[in-house]
C-alpha positions as CSV (number, residue, x, y, z in Angstrom):
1,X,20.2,-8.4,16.1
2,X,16.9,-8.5,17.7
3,X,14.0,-7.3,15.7
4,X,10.2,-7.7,16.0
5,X,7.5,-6.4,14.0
6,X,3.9,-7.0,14.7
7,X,2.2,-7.0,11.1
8,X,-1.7,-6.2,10.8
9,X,-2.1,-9.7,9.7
10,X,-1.0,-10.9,13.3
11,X,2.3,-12.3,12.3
12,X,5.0,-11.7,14.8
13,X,9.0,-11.7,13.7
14,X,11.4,-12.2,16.5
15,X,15.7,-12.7,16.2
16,X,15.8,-12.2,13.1
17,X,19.6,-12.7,12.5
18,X,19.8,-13.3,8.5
19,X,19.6,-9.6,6.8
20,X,18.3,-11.8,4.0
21,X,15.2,-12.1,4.8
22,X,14.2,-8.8,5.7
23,X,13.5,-7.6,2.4
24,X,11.1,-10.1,1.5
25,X,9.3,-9.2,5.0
26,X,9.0,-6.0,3.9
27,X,8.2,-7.3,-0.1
28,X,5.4,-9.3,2.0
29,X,4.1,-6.6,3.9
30,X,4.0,-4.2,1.2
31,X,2.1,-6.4,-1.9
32,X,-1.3,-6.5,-1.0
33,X,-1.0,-2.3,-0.6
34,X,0.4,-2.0,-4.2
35,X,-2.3,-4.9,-5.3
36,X,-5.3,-2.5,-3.6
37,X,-4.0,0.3,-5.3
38,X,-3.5,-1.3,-9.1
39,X,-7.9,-2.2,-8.2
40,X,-8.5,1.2,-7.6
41,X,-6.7,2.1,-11.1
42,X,-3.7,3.8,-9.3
43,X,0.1,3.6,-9.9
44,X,1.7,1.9,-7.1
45,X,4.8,3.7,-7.4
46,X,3.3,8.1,-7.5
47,X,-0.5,7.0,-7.0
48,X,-1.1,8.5,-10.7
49,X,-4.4,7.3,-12.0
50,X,-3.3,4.8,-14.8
51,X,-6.4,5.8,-17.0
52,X,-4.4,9.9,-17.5
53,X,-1.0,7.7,-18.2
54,X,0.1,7.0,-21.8
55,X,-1.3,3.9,-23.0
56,X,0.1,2.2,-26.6
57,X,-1.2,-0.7,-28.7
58,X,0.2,-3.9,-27.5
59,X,-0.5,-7.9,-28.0
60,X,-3.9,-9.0,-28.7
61,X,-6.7,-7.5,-25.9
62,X,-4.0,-5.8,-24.1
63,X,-2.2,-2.1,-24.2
64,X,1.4,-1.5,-22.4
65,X,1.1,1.7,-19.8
66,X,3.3,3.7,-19.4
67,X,3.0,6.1,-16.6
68,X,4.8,9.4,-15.6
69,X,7.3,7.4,-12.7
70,X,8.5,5.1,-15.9
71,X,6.5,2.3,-14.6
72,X,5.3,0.0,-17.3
73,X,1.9,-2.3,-16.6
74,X,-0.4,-3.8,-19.0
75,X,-3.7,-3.2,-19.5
76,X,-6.0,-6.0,-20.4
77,X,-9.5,-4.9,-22.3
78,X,-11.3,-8.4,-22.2
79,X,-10.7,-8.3,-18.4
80,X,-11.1,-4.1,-18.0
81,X,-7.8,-4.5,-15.6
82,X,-4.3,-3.6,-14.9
83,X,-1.4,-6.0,-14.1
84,X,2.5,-5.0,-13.9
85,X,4.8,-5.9,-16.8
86,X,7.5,-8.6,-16.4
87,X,10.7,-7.8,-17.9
88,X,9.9,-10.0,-20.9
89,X,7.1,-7.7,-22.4
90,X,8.8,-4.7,-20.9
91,X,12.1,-6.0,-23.3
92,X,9.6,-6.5,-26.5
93,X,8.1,-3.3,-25.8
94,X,11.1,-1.4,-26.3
95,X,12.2,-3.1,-29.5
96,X,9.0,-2.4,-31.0
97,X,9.4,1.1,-30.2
């Protein structure tokens, strides 16, 4: 299978033969959108400002989000920022709950 893509970074992908690897192209390509939209306060996944989503006490400085797509991401006061949860505090979440 032949396959190139021309990325706005410049990058050029040619033969790609291992199906693999094409999902973290993609994963790559698609990060720094979902990275400019968490900035701007925005849900990556529906584009939802995260301010209007749910928000609920956490640990310390911080408040898990919880926004109308089921995406969780946590808040951090100190820093005035949002990050995605990992799977950890996403677990510790829901047995606090």
């Amino acid at each position: 299978m032949q396959l190139k893509l021309l990325l706005s970074t410049g990058i050029s992908v040619t033969n790609v033969e291992n199906r693999d690897s094409l999902p973290i192209m993609i994963k790559r390509f698609i990060a720094p959108f979902q990275k400019v939209l968490l900035t701007k306060r925005l849900c990556p996944g529906c584009t939802m400002p995260l301010d209007k989503a749910d928000h609920y006490p956490f640990e310390g400085n911080e408040e898990m989000v919880v926004c109308k797509c089921k995406r969780m991401f946590i808040f951090d006061k100190m820093t005035n920022t949002y990050r995605r949860a990992t799977i950890r505090e996403a677990d510790l979440f829901s047995k606090k709950g």
